[in-house]
C-alpha positions as CSV (number, residue, x, y, z in Angstrom):
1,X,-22.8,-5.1,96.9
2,X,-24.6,-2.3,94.7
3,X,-21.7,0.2,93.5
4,X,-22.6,3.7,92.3
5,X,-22.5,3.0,88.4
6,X,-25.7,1.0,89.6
7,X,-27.3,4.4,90.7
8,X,-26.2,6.9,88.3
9,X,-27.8,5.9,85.4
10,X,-31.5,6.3,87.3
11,X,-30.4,10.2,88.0
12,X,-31.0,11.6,84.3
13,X,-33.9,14.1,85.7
14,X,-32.4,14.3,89.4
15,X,-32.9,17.7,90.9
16,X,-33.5,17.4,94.5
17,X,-31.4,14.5,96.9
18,X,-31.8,13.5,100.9
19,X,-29.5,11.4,102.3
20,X,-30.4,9.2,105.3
21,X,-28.2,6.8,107.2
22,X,-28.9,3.7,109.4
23,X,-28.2,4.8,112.7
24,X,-25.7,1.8,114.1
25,X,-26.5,-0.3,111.2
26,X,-25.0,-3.3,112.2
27,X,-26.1,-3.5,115.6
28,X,-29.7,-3.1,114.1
29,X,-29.4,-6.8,112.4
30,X,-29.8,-9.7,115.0
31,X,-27.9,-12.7,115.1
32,X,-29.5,-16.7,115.4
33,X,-28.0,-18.6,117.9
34,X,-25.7,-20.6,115.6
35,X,-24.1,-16.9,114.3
36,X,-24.3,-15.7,117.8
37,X,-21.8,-18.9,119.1
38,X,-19.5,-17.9,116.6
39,X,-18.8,-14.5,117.5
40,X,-17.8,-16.0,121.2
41,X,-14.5,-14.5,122.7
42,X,-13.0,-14.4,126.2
43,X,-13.3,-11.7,129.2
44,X,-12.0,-12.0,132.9
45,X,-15.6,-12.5,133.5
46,X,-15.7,-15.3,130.8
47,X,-17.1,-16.2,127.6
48,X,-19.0,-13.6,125.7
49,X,-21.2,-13.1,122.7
50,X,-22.6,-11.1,120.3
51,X,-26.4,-11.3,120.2
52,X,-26.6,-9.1,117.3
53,X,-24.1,-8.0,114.4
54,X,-20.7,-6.3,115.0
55,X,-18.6,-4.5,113.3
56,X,-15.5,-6.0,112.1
57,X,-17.1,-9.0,110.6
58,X,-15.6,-9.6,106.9
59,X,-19.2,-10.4,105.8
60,X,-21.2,-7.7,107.9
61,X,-21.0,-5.1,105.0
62,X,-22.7,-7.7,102.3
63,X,-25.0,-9.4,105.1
64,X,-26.5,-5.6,106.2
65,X,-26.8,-4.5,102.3
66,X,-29.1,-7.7,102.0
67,X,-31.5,-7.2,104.9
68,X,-31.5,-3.6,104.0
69,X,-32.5,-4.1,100.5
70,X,-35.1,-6.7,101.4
71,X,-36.7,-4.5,103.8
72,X,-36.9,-1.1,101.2
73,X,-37.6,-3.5,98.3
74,X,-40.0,-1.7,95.8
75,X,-39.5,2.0,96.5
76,X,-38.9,3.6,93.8
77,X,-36.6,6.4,94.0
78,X,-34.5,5.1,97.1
79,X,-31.3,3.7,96.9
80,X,-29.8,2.0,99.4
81,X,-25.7,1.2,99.5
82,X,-24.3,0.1,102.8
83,X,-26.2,2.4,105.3
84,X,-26.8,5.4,103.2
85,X,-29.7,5.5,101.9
86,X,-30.5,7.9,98.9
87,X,-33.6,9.6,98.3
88,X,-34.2,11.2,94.4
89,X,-36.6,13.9,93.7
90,X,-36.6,13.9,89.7
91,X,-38.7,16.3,86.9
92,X,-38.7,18.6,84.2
93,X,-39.0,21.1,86.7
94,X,-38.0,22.0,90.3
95,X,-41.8,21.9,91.8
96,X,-42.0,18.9,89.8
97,X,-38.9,17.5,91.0
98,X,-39.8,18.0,94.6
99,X,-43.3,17.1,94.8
100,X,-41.7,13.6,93.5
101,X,-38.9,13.7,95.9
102,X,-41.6,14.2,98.7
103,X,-43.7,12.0,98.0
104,X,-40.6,9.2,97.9
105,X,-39.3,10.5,101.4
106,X,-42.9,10.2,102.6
107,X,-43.3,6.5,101.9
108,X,-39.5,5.8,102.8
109,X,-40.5,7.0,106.3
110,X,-43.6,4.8,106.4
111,X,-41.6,2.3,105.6
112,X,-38.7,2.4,108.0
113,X,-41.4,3.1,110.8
114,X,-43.0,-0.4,109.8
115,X,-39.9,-2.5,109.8
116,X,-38.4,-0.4,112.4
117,X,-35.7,0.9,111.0
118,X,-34.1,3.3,113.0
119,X,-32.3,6.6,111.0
120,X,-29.6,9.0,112.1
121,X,-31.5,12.8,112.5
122,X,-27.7,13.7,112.8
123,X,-26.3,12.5,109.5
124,X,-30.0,13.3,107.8
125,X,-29.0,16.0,104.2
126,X,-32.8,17.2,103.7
127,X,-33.9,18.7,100.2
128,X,-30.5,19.5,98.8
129,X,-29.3,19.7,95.1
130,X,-26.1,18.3,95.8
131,X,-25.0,15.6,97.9
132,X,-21.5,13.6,99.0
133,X,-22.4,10.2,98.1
134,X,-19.7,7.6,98.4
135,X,-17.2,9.7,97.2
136,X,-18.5,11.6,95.0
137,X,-20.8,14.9,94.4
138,X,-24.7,14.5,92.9
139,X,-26.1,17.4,91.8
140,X,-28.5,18.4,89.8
141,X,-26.0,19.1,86.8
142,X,-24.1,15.8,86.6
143,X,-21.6,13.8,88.6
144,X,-18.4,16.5,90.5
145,X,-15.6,15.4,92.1
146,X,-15.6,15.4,95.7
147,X,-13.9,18.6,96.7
148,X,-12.5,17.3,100.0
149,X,-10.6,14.2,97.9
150,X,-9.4,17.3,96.1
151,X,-7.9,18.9,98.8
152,X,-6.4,15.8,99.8
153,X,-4.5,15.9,97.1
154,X,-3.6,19.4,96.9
155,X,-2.1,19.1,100.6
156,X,0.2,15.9,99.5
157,X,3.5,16.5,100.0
158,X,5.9,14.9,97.2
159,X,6.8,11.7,98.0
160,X,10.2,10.2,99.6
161,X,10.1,6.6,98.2
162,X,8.6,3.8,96.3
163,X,6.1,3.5,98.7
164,X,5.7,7.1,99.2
165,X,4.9,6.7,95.1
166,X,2.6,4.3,95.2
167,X,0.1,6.2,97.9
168,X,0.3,9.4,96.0
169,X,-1.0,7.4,92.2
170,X,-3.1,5.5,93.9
171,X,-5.4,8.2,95.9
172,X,-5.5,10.1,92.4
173,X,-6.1,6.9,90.5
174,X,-9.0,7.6,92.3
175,X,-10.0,10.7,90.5
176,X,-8.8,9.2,87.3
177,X,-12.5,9.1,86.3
178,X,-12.2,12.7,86.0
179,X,-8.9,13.0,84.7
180,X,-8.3,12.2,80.8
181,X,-4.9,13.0,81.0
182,X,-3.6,11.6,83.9
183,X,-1.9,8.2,83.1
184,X,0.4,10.2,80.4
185,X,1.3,12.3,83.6
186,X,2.0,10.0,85.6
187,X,4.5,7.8,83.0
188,X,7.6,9.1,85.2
189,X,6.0,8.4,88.4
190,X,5.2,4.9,87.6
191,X,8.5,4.3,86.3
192,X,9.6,4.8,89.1
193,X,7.5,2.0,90.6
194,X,9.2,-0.4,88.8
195,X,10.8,-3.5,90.6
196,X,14.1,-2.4,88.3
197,X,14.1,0.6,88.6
198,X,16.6,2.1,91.2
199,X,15.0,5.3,93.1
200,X,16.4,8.8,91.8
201,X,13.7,11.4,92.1
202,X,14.8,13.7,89.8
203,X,13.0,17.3,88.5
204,X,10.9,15.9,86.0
205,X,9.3,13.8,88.9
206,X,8.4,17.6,90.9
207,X,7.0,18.6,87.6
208,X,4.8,15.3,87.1
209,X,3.6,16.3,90.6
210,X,3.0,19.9,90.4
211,X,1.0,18.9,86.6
212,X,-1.2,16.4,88.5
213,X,-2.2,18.7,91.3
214,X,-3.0,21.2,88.8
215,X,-5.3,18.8,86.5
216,X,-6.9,17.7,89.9
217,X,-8.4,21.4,90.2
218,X,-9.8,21.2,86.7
219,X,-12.2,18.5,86.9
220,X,-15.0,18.5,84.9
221,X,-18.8,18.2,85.7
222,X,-20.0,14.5,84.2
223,X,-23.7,13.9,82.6
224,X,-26.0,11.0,83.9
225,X,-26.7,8.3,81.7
226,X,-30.1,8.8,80.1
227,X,-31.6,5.1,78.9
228,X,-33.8,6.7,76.9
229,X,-31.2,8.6,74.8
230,X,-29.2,7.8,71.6
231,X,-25.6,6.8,72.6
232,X,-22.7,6.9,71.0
233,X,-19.1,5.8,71.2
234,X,-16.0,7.5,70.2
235,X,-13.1,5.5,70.2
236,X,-9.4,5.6,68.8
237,X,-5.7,4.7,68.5
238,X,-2.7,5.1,68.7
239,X,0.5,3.8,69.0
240,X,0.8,2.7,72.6
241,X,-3.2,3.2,73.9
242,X,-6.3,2.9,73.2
243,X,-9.1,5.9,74.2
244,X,-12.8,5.4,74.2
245,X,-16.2,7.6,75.4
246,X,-19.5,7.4,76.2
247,X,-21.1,10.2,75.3
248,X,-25.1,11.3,74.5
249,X,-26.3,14.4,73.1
250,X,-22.4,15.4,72.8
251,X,-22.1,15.5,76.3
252,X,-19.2,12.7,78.2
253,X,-21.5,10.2,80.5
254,X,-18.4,7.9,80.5
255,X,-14.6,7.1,79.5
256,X,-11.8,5.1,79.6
257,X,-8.4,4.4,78.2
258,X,-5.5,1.5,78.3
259,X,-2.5,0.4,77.1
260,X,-1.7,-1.9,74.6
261,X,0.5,-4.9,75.7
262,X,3.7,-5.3,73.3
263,X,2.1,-8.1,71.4
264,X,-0.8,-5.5,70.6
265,X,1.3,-2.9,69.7
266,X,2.6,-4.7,66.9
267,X,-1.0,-4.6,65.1
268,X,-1.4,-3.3,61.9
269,X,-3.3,0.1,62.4
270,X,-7.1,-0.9,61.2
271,X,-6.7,-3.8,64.1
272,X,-5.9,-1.4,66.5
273,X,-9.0,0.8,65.3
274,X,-11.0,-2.2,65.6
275,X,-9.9,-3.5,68.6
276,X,-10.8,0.4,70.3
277,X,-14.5,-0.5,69.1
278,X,-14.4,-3.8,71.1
279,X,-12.4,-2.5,74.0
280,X,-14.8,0.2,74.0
281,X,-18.2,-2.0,73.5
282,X,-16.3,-4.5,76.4
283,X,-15.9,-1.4,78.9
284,X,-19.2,0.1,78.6
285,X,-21.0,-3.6,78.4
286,X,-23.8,-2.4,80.8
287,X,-24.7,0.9,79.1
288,X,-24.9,-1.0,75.7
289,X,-26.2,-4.7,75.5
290,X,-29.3,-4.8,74.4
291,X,-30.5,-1.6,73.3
292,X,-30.8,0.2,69.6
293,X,-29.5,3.6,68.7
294,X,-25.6,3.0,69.2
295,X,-23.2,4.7,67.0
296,X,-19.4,4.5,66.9
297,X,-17.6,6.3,65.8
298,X,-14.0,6.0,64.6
299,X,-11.8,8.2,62.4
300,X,-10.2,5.0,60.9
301,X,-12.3,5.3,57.1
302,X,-11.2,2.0,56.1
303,X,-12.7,0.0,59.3
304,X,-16.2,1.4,57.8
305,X,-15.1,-1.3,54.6
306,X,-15.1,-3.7,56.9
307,X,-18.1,-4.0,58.8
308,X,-19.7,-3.8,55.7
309,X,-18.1,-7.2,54.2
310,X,-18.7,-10.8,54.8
311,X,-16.5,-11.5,57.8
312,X,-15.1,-14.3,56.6
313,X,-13.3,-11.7,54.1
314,X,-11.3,-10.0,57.0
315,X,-8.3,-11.5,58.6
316,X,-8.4,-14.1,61.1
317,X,-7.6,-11.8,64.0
318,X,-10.2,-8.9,62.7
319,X,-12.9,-11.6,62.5
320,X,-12.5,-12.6,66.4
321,X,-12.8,-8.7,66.7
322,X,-16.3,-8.7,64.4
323,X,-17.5,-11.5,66.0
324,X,-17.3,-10.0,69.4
325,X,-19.4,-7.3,68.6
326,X,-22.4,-9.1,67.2
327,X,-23.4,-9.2,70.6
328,X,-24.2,-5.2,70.1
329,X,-26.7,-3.2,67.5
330,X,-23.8,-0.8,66.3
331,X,-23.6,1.7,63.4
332,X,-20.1,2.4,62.6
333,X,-19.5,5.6,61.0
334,X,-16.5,7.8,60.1
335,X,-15.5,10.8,61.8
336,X,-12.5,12.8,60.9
337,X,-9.5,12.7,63.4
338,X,-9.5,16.8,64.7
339,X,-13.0,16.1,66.0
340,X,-12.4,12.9,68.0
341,X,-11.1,15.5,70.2
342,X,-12.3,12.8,73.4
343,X,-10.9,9.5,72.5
344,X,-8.4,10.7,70.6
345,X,-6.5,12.8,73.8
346,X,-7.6,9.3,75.8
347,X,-5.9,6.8,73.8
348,X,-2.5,9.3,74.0
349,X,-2.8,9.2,77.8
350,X,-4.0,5.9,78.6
351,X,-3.7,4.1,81.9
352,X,-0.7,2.1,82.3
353,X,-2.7,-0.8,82.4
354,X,-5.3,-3.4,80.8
355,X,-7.9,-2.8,83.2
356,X,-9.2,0.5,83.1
357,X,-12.2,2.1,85.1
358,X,-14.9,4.6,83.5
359,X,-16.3,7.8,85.1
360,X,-18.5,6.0,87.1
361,X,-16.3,3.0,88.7
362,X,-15.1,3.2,92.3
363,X,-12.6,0.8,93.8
364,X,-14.8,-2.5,93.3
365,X,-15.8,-4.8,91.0
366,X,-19.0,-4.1,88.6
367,X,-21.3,-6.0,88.7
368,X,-21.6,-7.2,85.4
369,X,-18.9,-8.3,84.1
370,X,-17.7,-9.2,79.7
371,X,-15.0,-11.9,79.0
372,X,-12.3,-10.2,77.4
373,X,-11.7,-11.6,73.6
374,X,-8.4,-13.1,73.2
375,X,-7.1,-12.0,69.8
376,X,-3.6,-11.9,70.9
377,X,-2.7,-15.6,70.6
378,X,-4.4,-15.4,67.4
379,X,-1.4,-17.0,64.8
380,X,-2.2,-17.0,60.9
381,X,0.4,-19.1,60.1
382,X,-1.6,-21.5,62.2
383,X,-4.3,-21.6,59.4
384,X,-2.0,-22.0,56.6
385,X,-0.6,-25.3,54.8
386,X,3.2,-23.8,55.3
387,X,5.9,-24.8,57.3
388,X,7.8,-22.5,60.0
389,X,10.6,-22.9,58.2
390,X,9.0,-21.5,54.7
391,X,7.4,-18.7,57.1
392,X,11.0,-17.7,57.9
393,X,12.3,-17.5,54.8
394,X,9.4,-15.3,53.8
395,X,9.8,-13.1,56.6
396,X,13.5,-12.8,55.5
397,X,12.9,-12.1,51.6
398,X,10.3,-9.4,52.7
399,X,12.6,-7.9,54.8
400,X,14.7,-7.3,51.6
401,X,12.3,-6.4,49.3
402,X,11.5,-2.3,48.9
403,X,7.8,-2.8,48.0
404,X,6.7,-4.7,50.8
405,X,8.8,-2.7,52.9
406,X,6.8,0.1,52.7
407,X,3.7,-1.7,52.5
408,X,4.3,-2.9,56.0
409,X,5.0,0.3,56.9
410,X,1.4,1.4,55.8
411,X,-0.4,-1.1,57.2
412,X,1.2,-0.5,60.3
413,X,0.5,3.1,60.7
414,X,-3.0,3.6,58.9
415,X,-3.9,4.2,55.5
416,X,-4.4,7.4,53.9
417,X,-7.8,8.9,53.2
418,X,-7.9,8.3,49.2
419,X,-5.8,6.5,46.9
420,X,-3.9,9.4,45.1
421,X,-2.2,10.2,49.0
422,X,-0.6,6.5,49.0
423,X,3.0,5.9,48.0
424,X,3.2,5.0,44.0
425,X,4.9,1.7,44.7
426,X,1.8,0.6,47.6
427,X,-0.7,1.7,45.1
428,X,-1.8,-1.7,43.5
429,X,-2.2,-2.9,47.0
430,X,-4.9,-0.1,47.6
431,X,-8.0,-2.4,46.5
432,X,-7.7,-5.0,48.9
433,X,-5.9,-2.8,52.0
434,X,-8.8,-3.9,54.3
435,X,-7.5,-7.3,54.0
436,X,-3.9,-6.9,54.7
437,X,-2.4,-7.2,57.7
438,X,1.2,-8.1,59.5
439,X,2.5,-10.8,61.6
440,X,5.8,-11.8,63.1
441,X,7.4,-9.4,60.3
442,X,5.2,-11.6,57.2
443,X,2.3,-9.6,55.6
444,X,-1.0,-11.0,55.2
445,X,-3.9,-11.0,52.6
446,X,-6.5,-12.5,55.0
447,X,-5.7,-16.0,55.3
448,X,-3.3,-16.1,52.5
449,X,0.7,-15.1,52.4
450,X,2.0,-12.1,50.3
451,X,5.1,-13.4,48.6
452,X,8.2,-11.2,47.9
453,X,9.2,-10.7,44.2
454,X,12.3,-12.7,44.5
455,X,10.4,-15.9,45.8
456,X,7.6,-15.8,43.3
457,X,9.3,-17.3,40.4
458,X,10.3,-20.4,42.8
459,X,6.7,-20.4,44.1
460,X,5.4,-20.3,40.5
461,X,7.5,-23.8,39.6
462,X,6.3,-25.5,43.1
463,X,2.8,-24.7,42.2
464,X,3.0,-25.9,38.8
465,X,5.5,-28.8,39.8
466,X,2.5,-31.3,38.8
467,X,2.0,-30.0,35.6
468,X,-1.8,-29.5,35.6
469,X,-3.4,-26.8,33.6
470,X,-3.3,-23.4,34.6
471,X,-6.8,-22.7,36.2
472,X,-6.1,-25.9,38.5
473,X,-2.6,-24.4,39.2
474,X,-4.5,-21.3,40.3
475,X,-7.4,-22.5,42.1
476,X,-4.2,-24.8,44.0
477,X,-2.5,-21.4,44.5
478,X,-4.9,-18.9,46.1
479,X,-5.5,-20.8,49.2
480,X,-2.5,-20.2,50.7
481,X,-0.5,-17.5,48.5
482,X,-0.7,-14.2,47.1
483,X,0.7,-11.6,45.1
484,X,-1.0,-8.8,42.2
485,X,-1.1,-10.4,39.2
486,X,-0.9,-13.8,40.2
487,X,-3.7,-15.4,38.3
488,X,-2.2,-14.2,35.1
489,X,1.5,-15.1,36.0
490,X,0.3,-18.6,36.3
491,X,-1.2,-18.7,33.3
492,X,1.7,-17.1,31.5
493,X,3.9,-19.7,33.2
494,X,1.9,-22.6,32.2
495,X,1.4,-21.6,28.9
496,X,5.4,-21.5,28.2
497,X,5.9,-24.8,30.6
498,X,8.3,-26.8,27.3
499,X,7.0,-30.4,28.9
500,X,3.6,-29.1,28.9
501,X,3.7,-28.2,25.1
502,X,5.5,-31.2,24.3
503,X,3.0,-33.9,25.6
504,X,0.1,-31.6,25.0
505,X,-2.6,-33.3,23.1
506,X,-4.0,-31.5,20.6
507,X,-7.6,-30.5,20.5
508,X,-10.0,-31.9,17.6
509,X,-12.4,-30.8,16.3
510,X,-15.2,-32.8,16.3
511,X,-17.1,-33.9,12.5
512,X,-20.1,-32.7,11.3
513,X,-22.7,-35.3,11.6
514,X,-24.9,-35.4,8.2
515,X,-27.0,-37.4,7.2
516,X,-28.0,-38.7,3.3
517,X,-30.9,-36.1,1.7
518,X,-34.0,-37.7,1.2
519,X,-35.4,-38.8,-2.2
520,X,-38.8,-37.3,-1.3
521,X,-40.7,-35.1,0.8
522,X,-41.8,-35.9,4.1
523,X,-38.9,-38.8,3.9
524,X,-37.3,-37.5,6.9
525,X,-39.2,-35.3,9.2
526,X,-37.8,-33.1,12.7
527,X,-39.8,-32.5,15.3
528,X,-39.1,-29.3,18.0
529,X,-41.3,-28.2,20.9
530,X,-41.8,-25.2,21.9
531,X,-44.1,-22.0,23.8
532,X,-45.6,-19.5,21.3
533,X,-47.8,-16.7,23.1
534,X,-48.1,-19.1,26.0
535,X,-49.6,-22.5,24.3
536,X,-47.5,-25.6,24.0
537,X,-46.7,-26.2,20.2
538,X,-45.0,-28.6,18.4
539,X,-43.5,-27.9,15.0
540,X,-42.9,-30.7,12.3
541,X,-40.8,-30.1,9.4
542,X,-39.6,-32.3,6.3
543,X,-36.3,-32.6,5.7
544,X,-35.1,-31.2,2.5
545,X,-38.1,-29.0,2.2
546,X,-37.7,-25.2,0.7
């Protein structure tokens, strides 16, 4: 079945709509014999069948969309879902607009007259410039929300229960598309949804209510998606949600927002970032595959570091991230935070939820559809030569250790902007803060460990525990661990190593090699080749000679 995000992005010039419908759709579709034999049931007068479709079949709905689309197949302008059928008139202009929209009604007519497809004259909406169309308002200026769905909720009375609860968030989940702050209104409602939680509607509950009834009579007008317009994506983080939008010419076509799941919100800040551009690229798949001009934008400066690095530089769980998004021609650029106004209110009220729906969604399932990337079963220590036992004891020294402390602390809730804001004792860190990141409470340069002060001196004698020379010690090193200054620590250590300097052999110096001096010229000549002024030459000398 076609959903309305399969319509809206053909409406970027729509000015003038009819709306048609199938008058008894169902019963217009006729049934074989096999089909008809199923739909038997029993009278007084005795068995009975259909001889054409009926309502209340599961499958009528998707069987009457295919004949319906096979019969209208290759009219442009007219689209078909269930038995509405939508006529466009699109232009620069309004006489422009209808002349098209005329000429589209014209040979939808022709059409229906040859397949004999019979139309309702009492449902018929005839040169308008806006129209209800499955729940929602076209109209010449975007996408509205349908006023009566608005009232609906208006006229709600506060619920009584859990169940009470759940109807209320539910029929304005189906607004949500319109609503950027609704899922951080609704946090007390849906706690009290919880299998848990005992029921106790208390005031904050009325206010929740009154705030969402009063959001409901803001909503804002949305703009079509134009396929022949730049796009670009805001998206951002924070620490519970992530916000994205869809937006061209500065204008929202689309949005979305979710929660992060507990394992997520333990990310260190430029994951999140990065995992709003791939949340965001995920969501709006069908907008963005395959086409050029996509920016996003994020007000995370040192994700732009990133995407300009070889990925196998980044940490494991940022290059699952990168990887995802080679599947889309993006330009990552930095924005600062105060004008990601959009994503930056989404990600602060996201939907208590990993799926999320855009602007455009209604209550089915898109038709195209992106596999999610797992990053959160992503485990570095998986990577590493180190046992969980070494793991712990790292965790537990960094937990005791000041420095690392507050470098954890960083790279949990972002960096600064330059490197005169960061904290004097994170500092040295500041050259490689792309690459850091934290895991089950152990901070990571990569794929390597960073190890605590007070374990370095034992790592130092494990790594030199063979005695070999201090470049293999490092080269042995650097796979797996990591510290500032560790290259010349190693070196420092290995030079001082008193069973090293003991069996040390000593380096000699090699003789001269001479020869005896001739008694005569040209005794003992040498030869040398060489390019002069690009000729081959050769140049023969007597040993001895002056």
């Amino acid at each position: 079945m076609p959903t309305l995000e399969d319509v809206l992005y053909k409406l970027p010039k729509a000015r003038v709509f009819t709306l048609v419908d199938a008058r008894d759709a169902f019963l217009q579709c006729k049934l074989d014999e096999p089909s008809s034999y199923m739909t038997t049931f029993w009278t007084p007068w005795g068995r009975k069948g259909w001889l054409k479709l009926p309502f209340g079949v599961s499958v009528a709905p998707e069987v009457y969309q295919r004949k319906q689309h096979e019969l209208l197949m290759g009219l442009s302008g007219v689209e078909p879902i269930a038995d509405d059928i939508l006529v466009v008139g699109c232009g620069d202009s309004d006489e422009e607009a209808e002349c098209d929209h005329d000429a589209k009604l014209l040979a939808l007519m022709v059409r229906c007259r040859q397949v004999k497809l019979r139309l309702s004259i009492k449902k018929l909406q005839f040169k308008v410039t806006e129209v209800r169309f499955h729940g929602h308002i076209l109209s010449s200026t975007g996408l509205k929300a349908d006023p009566e769905k608005v009232k609906a909720v208006l006229e709600m009375p506060h619920p009584s229960d859990v169940k009470g609860v759940q109807r209320f968030v539910g029929f304005v989940t189906y607004l949500a598309k319109f609503l950027p702050r609704l899922s951080e209104v609704c946090e007390p409602l849906r706690r009290l949804m919880d299998k848990d939680t005992i029921w106790h509607w208390l005031p904050k509950h009325d206010a929740a209510v009154r705030e969402i009834k009063q959001l409901v009579t803001q909503t804002p007008v949305l703009r079509y998606y134009n396929v022949s317009k730049p796009v670009t994506i805001q998206s951002d983080s924070s620490q519970y949600g992530l916000g994205c939008c869809l937006m061209q010419e500065g204008q929202p076509v689309a949005f979305a927002s979710r929660a992060l799941t507990p394992t997520e919100q333990n990310y260190a800040q430029i994951e999140k970032e990065c995992l709003g551009i791939v949340f965001a690229c995920q969501r709006f798949h069908h907008y963005l595959y395959g086409r050029d001009n996509i920016t996003a934008e994020t007000d995370h400066k040192p994700l732009i570091a990133i995407f300009s690095k070889p990925l196998l530089t980044a940490p494991k769980r940022l290059q699952s991230m990168l990887l995802a998004l080679q599947n889309y021609n993006l330009k990552v650029v930095y924005k600062p935070g105060p004008e990601m106004y959009v994503s930056d209110t989404l990600s602060r009220a996201t939907a208590s939820g990993t799926h999320t729906r855009s602007m455009h969604e209604q209550h089915a399932v898109c038709s195209l559809q992106t596999e999610q990337v797992d990053v959160e079963h992503i485990n570095q220590a998986d990577y590493l030569n180190v046992t969980d036992q070494r793991l712990i004891q790292i965790r537990q020294h960094t937990d005791r250790d000041g420095q690392l402390q507050a470098l954890r602390s960083v790279i949990m809730m972002g960096w600064p902007d330059c490197r005169e804001e960061t904290a004097l004792a994170v500092r040295e860190y500041w050259p490689i803060k792309e690459e850091l990141s934290v895991q089950n409470g152990v901070i990571f340069k990569s794929q390597r460990v960073v190890i605590p002060r007070s374990l370095r001196p034992e790592m130092l004698a494990r790594v030199h525990s063979s005695h070999i020379g201090g470049e293999a010690c490092y080269r042995q090193a650097r796979d797996t661990l990591y510290w500032p200054g560790m290259q010349s620590e190693i070196k420092d250590y290995v030079s001082k190593c008193t069973i090293c300097n003991e069996y040390a052999i000593e380096q000699q110096r090699e003789t001269m090699m001479s020869h005896e001096l001739p008694m005569r010229p040209w005794q003992i000549v040498s030869l040398d080749l060489f390019q002069c002024n690009g000729c081959e030459t050769a140049s023969l000398v007597s040993v001895g000679a002056k």
